[in-house]
Backbone as JSON, one array per atom type, in Angstrom:
{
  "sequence": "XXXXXXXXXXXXXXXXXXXXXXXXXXXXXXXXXXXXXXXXXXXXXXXXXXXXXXXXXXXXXXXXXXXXXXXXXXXXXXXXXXXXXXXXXXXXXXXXXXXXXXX",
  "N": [[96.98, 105.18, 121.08], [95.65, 108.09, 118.8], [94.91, 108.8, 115.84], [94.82, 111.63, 113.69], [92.8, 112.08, 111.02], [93.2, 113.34, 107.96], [90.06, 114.77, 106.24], [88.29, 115.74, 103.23], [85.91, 117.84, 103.07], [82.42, 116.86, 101.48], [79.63, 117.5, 101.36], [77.77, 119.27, 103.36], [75.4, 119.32, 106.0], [73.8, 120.5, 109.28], [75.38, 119.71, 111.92], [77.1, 117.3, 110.82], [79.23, 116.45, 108.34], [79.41, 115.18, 104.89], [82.37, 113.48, 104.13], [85.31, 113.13, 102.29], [86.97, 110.41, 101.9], [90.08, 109.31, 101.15], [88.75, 108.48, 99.11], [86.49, 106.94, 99.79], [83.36, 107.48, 101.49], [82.35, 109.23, 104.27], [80.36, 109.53, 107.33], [80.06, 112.38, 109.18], [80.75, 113.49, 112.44], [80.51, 116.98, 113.3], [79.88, 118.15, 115.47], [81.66, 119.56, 116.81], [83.31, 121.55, 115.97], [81.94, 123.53, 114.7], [79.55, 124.68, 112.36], [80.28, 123.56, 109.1], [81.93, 124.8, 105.32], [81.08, 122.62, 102.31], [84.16, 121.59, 100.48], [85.77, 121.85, 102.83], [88.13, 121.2, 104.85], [88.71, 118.74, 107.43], [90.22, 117.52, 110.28], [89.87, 114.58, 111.57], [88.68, 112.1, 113.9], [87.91, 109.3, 114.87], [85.8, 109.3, 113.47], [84.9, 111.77, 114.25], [84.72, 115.09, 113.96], [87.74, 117.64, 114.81], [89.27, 119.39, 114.13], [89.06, 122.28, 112.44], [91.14, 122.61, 109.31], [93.85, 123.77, 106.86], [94.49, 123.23, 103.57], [96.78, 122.8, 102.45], [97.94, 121.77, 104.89], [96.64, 119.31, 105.23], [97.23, 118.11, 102.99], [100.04, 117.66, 103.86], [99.69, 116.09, 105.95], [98.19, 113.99, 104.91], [100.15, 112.77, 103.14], [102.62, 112.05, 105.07], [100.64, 110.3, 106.87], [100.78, 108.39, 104.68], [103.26, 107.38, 104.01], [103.8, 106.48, 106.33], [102.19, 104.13, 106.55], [103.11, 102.84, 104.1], [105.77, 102.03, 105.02], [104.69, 100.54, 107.38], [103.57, 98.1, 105.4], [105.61, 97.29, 104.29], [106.65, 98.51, 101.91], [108.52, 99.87, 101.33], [112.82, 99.56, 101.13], [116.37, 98.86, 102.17], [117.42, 100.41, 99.95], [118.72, 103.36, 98.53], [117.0, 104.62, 96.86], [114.52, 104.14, 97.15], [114.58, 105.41, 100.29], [114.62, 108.14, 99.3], [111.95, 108.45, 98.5], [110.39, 108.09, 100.43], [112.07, 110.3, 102.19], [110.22, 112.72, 100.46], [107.83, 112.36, 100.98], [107.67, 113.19, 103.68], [108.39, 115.72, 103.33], [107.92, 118.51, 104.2], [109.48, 118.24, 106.7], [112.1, 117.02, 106.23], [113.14, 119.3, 105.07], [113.74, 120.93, 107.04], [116.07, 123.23, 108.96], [118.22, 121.89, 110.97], [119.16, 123.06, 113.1], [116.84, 123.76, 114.4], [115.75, 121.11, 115.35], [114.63, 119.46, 118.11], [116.48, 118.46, 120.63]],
  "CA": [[97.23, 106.42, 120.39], [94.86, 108.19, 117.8], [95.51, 109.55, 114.85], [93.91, 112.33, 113.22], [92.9, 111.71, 109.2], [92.46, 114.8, 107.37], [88.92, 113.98, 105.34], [87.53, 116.56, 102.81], [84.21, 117.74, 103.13], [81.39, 117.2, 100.07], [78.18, 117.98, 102.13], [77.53, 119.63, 105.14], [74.49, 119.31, 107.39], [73.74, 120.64, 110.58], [75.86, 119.08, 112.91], [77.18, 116.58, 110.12], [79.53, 116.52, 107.24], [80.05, 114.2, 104.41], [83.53, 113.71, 103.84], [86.13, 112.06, 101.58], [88.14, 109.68, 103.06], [90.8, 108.66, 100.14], [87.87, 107.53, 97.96], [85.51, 106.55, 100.7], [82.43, 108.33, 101.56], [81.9, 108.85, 105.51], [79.29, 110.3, 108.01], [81.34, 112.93, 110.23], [80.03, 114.21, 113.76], [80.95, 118.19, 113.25], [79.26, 119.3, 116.51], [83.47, 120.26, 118.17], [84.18, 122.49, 115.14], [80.4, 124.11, 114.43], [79.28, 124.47, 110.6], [81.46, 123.83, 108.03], [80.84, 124.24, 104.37], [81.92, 122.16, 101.36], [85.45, 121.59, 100.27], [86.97, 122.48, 103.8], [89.44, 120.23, 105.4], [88.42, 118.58, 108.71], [90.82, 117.15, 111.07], [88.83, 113.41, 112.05], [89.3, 111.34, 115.0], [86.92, 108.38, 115.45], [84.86, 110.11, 112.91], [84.23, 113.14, 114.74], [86.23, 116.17, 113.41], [88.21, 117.59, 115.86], [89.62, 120.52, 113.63], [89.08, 123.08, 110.42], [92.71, 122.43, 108.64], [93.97, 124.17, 105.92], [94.42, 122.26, 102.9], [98.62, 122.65, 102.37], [98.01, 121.07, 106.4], [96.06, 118.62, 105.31], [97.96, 117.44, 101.95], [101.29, 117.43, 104.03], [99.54, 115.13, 107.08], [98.04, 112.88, 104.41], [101.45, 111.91, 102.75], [103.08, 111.48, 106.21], [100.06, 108.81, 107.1], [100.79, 107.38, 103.43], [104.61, 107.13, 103.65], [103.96, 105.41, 107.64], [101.31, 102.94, 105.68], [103.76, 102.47, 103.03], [106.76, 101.41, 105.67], [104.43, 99.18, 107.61], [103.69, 97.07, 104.62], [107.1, 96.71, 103.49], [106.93, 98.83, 100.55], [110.02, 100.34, 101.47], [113.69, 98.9, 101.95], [117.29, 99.62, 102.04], [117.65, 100.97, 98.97], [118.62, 104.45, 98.53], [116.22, 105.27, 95.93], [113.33, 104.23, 98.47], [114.54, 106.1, 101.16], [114.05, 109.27, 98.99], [110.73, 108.74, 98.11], [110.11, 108.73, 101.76], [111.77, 111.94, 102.37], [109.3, 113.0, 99.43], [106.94, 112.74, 101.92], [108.29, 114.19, 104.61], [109.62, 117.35, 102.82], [108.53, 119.65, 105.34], [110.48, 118.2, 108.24], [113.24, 116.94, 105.72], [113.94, 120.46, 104.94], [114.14, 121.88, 108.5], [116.98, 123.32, 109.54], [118.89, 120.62, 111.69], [119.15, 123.5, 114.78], [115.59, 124.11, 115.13], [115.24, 120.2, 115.78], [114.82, 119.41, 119.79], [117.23, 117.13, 121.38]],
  "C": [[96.15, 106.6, 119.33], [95.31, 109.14, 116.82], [94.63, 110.34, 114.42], [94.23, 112.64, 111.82], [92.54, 113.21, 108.74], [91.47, 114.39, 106.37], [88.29, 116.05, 104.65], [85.83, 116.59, 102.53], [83.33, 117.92, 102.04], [80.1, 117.77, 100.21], [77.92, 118.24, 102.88], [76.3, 119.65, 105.43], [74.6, 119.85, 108.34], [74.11, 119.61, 111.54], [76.63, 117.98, 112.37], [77.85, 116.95, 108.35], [79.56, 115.04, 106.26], [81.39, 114.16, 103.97], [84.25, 112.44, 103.15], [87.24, 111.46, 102.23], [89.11, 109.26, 102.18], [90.0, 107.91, 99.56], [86.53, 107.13, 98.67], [85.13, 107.11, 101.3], [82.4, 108.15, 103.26], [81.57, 109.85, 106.38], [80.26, 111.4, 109.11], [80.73, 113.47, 111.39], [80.69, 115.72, 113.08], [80.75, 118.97, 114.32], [80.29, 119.97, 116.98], [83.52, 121.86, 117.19], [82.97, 123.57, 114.73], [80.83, 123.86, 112.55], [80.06, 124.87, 109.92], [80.78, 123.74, 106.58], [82.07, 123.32, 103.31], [83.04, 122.47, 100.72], [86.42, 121.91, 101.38], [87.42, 121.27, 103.92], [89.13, 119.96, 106.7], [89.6, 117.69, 109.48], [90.01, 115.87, 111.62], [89.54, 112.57, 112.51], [87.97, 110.57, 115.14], [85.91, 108.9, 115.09], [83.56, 111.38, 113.67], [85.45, 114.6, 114.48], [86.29, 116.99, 114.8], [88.93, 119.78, 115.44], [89.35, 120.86, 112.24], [90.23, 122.86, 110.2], [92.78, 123.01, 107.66], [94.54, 123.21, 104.52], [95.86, 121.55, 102.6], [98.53, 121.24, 103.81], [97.5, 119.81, 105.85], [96.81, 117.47, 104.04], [99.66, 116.72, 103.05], [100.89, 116.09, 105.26], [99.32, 113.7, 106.33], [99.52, 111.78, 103.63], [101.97, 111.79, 104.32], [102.83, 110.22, 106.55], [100.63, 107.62, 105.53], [102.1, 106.77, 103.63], [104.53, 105.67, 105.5], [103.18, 103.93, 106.78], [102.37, 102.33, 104.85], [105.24, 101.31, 103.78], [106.11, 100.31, 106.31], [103.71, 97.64, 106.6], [104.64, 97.19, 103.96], [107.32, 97.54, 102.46], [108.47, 99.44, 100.29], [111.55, 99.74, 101.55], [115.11, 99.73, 102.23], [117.6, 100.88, 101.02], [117.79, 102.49, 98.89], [117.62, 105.56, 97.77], [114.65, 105.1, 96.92], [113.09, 104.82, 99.38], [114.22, 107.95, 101.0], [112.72, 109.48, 98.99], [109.63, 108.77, 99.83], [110.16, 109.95, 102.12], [111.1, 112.78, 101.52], [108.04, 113.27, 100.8], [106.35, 112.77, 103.22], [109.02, 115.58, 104.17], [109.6, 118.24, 103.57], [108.94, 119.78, 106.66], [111.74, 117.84, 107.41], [114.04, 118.5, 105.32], [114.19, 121.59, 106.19], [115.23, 122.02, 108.62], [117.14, 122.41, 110.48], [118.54, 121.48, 113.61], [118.05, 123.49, 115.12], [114.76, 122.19, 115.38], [115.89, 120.27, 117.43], [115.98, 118.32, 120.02], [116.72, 116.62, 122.37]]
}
């Protein structure tokens, strides 16, 4: 499976962004999405962006990956006060209506 990081962009190039990776600087293919300019939101897969994202999109994907990161090193447990700070970030599937989930 691959995941796709949302990375903000500081420098664009032809054919090439630089983008922020949570602190860490990295080279991006851009040729899928054509020229992007600084501060957009790229969608990156095996450091080749894949999509433009909007930034709400891109804040809500990054806590998702954080909260999965956060469960597979343990940070999490029973505790009820833990399990909030999860749905923290998940808020916009925690607040879905229940019907419009699939069975």
């Amino acid at each position: 499976m691959c995941v796709g990081v949302p990375m903000k962009v500081v420098e664009a190039g032809f054919g090439y962004a630089i983008c922020d990776d949570r602190g860490a600087r990295r080279h991006i293919d851009t040729m899928l999405v054509g020229e992007v300019e600084e501060g957009a939101w790229l969608l990156v897969f095996i450091d080749a962006a894949r999509e433009v994202i909007a930034e709400e999109d891109a804040e809500k994907i990054l806590d998702a990956l954080s909260a999965v990161e956060k469960v597979m090193n343990g940070a999490f447990s029973t505790d009820p006060s833990d399990r909030a700070s999860i749905d923290l970030l998940f808020a916009d599937l925690v607040d879905k209506d229940s019907s419009q989930t699939r069975h």
